[in-house]
C-alpha positions as CSV (number, residue, x, y, z in Angstrom):
1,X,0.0,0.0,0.0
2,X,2.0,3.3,-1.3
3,X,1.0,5.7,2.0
4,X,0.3,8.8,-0.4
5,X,-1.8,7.1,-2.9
6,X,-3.8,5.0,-1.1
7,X,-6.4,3.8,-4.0
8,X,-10.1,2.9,-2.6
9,X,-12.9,1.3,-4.4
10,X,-16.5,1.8,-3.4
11,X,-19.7,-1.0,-3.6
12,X,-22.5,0.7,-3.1
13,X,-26.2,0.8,-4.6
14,X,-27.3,4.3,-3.9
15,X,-25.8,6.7,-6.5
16,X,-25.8,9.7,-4.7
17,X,-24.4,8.0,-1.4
18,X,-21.8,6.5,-3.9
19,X,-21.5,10.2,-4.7
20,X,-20.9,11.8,-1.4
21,X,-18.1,8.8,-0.7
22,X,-16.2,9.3,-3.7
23,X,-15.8,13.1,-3.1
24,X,-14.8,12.5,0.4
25,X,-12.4,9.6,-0.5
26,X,-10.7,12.1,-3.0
27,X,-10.8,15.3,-1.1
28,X,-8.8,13.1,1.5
29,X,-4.6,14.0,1.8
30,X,-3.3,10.5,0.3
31,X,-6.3,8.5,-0.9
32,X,-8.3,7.9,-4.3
33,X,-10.9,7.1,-5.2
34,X,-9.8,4.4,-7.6
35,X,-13.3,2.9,-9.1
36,X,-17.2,3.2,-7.9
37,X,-19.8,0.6,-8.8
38,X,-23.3,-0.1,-7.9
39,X,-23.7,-3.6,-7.4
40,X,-21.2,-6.6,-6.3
41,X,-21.2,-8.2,-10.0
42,X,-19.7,-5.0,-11.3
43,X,-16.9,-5.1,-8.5
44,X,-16.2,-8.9,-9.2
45,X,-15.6,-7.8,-12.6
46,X,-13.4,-4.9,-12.5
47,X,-11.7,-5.6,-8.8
48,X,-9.5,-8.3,-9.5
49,X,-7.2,-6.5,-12.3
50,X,-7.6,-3.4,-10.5
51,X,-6.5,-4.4,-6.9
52,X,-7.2,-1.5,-4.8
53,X,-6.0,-1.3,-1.5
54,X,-9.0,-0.6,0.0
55,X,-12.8,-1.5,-0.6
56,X,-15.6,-0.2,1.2
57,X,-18.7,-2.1,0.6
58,X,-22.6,-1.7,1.6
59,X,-24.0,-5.0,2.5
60,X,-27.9,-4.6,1.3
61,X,-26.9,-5.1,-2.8
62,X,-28.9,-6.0,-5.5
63,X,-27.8,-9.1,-6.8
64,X,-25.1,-10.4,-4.8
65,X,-24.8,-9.2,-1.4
66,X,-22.0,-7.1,0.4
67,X,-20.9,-9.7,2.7
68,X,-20.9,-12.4,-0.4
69,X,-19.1,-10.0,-2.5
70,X,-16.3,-9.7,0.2
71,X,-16.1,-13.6,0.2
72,X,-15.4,-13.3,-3.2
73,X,-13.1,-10.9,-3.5
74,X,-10.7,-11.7,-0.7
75,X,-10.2,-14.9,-2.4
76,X,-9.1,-13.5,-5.0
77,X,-7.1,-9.8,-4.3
78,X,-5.6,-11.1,-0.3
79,X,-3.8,-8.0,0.2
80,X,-6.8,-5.5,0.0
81,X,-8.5,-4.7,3.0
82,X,-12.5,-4.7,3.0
83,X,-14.5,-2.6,5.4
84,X,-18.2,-3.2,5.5
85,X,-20.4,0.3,5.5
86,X,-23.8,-0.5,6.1
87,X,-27.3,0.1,7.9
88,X,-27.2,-3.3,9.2
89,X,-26.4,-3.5,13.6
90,X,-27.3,-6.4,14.1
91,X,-24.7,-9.7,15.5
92,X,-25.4,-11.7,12.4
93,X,-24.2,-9.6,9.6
94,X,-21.2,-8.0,12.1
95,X,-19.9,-11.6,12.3
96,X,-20.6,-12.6,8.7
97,X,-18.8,-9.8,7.8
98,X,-15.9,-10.4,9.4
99,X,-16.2,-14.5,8.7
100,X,-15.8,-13.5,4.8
101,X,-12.6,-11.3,4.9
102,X,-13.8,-7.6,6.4
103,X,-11.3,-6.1,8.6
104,X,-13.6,-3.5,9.9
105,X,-17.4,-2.7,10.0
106,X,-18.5,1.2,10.0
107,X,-22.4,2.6,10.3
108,X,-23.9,5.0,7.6
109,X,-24.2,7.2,10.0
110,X,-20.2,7.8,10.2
111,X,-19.4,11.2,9.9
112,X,-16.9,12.6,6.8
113,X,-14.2,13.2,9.6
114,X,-14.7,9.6,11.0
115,X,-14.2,8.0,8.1
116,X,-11.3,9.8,6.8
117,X,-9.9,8.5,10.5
118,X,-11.0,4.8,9.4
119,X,-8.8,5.0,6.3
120,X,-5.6,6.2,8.2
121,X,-6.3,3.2,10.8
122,X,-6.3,0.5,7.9
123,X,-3.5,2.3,6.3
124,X,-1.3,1.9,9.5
125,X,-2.8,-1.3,10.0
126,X,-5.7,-0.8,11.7
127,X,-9.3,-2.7,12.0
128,X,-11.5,0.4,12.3
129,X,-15.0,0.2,14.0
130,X,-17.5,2.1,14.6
131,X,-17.7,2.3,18.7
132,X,-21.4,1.4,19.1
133,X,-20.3,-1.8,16.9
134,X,-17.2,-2.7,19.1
135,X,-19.4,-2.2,21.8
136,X,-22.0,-5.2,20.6
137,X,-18.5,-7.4,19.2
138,X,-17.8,-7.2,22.9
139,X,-21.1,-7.8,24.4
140,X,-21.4,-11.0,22.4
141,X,-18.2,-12.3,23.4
142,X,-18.3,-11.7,26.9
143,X,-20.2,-15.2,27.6
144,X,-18.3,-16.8,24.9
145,X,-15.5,-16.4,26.8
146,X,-12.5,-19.5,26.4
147,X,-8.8,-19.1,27.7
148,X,-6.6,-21.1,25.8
149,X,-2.7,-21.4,25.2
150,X,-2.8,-18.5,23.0
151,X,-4.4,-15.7,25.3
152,X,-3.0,-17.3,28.2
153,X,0.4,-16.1,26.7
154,X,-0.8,-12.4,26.6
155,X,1.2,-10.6,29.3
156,X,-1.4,-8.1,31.4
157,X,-0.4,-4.6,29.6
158,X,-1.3,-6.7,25.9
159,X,-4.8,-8.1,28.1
160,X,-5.3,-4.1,28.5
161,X,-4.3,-3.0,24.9
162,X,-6.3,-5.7,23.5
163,X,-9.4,-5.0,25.6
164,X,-9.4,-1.4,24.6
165,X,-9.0,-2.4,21.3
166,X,-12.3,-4.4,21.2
167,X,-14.0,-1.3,22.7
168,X,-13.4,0.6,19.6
169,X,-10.6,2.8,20.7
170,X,-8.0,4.0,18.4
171,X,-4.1,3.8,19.5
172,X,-4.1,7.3,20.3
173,X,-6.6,6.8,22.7
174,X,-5.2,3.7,24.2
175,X,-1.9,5.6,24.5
176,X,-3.9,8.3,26.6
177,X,-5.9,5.8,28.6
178,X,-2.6,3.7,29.7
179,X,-0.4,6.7,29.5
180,X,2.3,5.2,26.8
181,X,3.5,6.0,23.9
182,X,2.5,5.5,20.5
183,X,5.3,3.5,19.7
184,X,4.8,1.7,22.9
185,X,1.2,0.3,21.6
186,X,2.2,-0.7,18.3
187,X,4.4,-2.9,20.0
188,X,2.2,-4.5,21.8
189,X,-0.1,-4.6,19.2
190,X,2.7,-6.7,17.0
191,X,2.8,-9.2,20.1
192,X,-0.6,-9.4,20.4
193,X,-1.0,-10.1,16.8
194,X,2.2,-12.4,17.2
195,X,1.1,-14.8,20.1
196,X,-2.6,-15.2,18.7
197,X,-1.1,-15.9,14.9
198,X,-3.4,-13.3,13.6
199,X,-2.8,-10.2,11.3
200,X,-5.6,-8.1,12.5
201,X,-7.3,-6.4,14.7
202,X,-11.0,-7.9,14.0
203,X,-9.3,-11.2,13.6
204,X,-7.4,-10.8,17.3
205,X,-10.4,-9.9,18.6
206,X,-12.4,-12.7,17.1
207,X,-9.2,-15.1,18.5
208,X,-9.4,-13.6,22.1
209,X,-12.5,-14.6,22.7
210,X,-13.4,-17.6,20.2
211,X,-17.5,-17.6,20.1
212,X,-18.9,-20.5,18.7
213,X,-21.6,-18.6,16.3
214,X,-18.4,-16.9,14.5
215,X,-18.2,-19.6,12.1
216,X,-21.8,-19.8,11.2
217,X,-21.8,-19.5,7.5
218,X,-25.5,-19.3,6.6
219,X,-25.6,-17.1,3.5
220,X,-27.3,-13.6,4.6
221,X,-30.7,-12.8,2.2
């Protein structure tokens, strides 16, 4: 990913929402808007000899659905991250999003300025969320809880950084909360990632604490 041309791709149905995003995408310092299409067979077409390093993709498609698409398409371009932006709340489609490849999962409702923040998280390697999501990722996994070799392994500082993390907060704001540096949380970030033999955030978080309805694959309607 070249950090000042960051190309991004955009699946979404409504044309004047498709609008908005692509001038925010382009009015953003280092990012492009690299293509725009309206449905997930247009993407699966064009995507794969395009490879964009970033796609952001609505879920409620005609055709071929958002979190289908993503299925797809990881298989396909592995390097591109995929963040879901959708209506949809709900525990199902969260988790079926992130099952088929999405490395984060942000609201309509995001603000221009939030967004723009999401795109410089998954350029430095960040899972961005919106919080009110984190906050239900976390809710659900709280009685899914299993320890195992893996998070047993996670010194206490990387059990904090990691449980902010799943709240939604960005490594600015863990470095406030713990009082560390910046450089101080992305190494425990690369631990983190390290011990639980993931290369995400959504996919540590998902590794932490292992529910069993993750893997449900039912195809969404």
């Amino acid at each position: 990913m070249d950090a000042l041309n960051v190309a991004v791709s955009i699946i979404e149905d409504d044309a004047e929402v498709r609008g908005i995003l692509v001038r925010w995408v382009n009015t953003a310092p280092g990012f492009r808007c690299a293509s725009d299409h309206g449905s997930a067979e247009s993407a699966l077409a064009d995507l794969p000899a395009r490879k964009p390093d970033i796609v952001l993709v609505d879920i409620n498609l005609p055709g071929l659905n958002g979190v289908e698409c993503v299925g797809r398409l990881k298989a396909m371009l592995p390097k591109t991250q995929f963040v879901m932006l959708t209506v949809y709340e709900d525990s199902e489609h969260i988790f079926q999003a992130l099952a088929a490849g999405a490395i984060g999962y942000l609201l309509k409702r995001t603000r221009r300025e939030e967004l723009i923040a999401a795109l410089e998280q998954i350029r430095t390697g960040g899972s961005p969320m919106t919080g009110y999501i984190a906050r239900k990722v976390v809710q659900a996994f709280q009685s899914q809880w299993t320890e195992t070799p893996e998070t047993r392994s996670l010194s206490a500082r990387e059990r904090e950084v990691l449980e902010l993390l799943t709240r939604g907060h960005l490594y600015k704001e863990v470095c406030e909360i713990l009082g560390i540096t910046m450089s101080t949380v992305n190494t425990h970030a690369r631990r983190i990632y390290e011990k639980l033999h993931v290369r995400s955030r959504a996919e540590a978080v998902a590794r932490y604490n292992k529910p069993s309805f993750v893997s449900v694959q039912r195809p969404l309607k």
